[in-house]
C-alpha positions, 0 to 999 in steps of 0.5 A: 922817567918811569921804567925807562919811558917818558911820564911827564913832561913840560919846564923842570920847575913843573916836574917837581911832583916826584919826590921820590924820583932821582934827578939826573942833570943832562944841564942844556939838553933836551930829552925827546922820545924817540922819533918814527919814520913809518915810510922811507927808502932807507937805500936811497938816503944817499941821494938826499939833495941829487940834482936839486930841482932838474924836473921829475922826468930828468931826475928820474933818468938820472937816479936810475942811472946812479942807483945801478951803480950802487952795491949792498955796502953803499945800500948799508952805509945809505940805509945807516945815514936815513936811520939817523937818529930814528929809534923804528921806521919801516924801510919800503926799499926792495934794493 
């Protein structure tokens, strides 16, 4: 880590060119840089696994009518649940 970024990469026996660098042992975890999702409806994470496989036309029916039923707070904690785990995206809901 440079300046709180990730310089180098690959297996610590590797890595040992830094000398004058602090160790941290995170011991078993894996340290990944952080993950972008430049397209998702956040509002509609919710609906992950709705009506598995009904065909296009009858899952759409459905999802607008369970999305009528949704308000800001469900819109919120549906958006924090898509967000999981993502450092940016760029949320194309309009809800």
């Amino acid at each position: 880590m440079v300046d709180g970024q990730i310089d180098d990469v690959g297996p610590a026996t590797e890595l040992r060119e830094h000398p004058d660098e602090t160790v941290t042992n995170f011991h078993h975890a894996i340290l990944l840089p952080g993950f972008v999702n430049a397209h998702t409806p956040l509002g509609y994470s919710v609906f992950r696994g709705f009506l598995n496989n009904p065909g296009l036309s009858r899952w759409m029916l459905a999802f607008i009518g369970a999305r009528r039923r949704l308000n800001t707070d469900d819109y919120t904690a549906s958006a924090m649940l898509g967000a999981h785990g993502v450092c940016w995206f760029r949320d194309h809901h309009g809800g």
